[in-house]
C-alpha positions in Angstrom: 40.4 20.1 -2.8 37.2 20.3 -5.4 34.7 22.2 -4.8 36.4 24.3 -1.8 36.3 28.1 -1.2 39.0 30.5 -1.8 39.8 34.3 -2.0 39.6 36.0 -5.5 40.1 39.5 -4.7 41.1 41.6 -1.2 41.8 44.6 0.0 44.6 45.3 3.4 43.3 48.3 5.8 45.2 51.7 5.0 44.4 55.3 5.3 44.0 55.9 1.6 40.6 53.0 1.8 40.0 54.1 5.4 40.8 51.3 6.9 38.7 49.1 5.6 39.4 45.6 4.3 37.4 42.3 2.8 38.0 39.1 1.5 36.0 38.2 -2.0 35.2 34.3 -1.9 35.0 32.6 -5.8 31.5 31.5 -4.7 30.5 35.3 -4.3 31.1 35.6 -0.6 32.3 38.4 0.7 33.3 39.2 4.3 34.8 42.6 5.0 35.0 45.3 8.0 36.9 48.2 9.1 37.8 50.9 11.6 35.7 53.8 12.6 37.4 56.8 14.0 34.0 58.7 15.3 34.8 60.8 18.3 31.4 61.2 19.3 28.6 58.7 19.5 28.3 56.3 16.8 24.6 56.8 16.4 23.4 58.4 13.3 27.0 57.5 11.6 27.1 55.8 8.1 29.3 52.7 7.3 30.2 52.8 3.2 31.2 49.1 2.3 34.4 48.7 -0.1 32.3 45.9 -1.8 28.2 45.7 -2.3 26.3 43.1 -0.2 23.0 42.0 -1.0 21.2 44.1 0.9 18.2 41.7 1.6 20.8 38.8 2.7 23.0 40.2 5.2 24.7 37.0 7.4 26.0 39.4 10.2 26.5 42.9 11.2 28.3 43.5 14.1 30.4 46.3 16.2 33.3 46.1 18.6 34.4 48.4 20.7 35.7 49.2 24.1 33.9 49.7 27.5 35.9 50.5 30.5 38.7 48.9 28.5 37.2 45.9 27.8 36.5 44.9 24.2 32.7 43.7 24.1 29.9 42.8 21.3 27.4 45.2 20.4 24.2 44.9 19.5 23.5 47.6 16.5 19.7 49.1 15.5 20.2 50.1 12.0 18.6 52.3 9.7 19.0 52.7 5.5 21.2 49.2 5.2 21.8 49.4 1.1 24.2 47.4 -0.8 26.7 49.6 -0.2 25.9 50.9 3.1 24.4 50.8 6.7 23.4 54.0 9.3 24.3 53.0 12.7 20.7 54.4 15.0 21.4 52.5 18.0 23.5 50.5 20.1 23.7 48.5 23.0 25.8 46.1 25.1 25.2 42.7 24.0 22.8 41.0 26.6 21.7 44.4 28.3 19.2 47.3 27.6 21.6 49.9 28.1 22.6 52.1 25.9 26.2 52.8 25.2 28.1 55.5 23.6 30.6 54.0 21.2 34.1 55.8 19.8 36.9 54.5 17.7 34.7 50.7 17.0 35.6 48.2 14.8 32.8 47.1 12.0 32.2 44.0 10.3 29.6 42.3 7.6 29.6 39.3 6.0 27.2 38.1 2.8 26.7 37.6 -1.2 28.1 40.0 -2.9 26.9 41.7 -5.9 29.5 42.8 -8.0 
């Protein structure tokens, strides 16, 4: 239909892009994620992008991960967000105070892209 959305360019999660994927929108949208394989806590951990974001315009930033074998919503402090990049500083259980220490999450970001 005219004037809809659709996918220019992507990228599948492997090993060679450490799993990591995204979805390039004609309109200059991008949404994209990945896997982290941290075996300690994520805090202090840096999160390269396979494609730049405006780093003023961020939509969303989020984590996923397990607790007790549940899969929950984080809420992330962050520290350094660039175009190409984001330092993980804190996290906590969505809806909660407390701290949680975080291995083997799932990332995600969504915004313009700049390339």
């Amino acid at each position: 239909p005219a004037g809809a959305d659709y996918v220019i360019a992507s990228q599948n999660p492997t090993a060679e892009n450490n799993y990591t994927w995204y979805r390039k929108y004609q309109s200059g949208w991008v949404e994209q994620g990945g896997r982290s394989k941290t075996t300690t806590n994520a805090s202090g951990d840096t999160i390269y992008f396979p494609v730049s974001v405006s780093a003023s315009s961020f939509v969303g930033f989020s984590i996923i991960g397990n607790w007790n074998d549940s899969p929950i919503i984080y809420h992330v402090r962050t520290l350094n967000q660039t175009a190409n990049s984001i330092t993980v500083v804190g996290i906590q259980h969505l809806g909660t105070s407390t701290s949680r220490q975080i291995v083997n999450f799932y990332w995600y970001v969504t915004g313009p892209a700049t390339e």
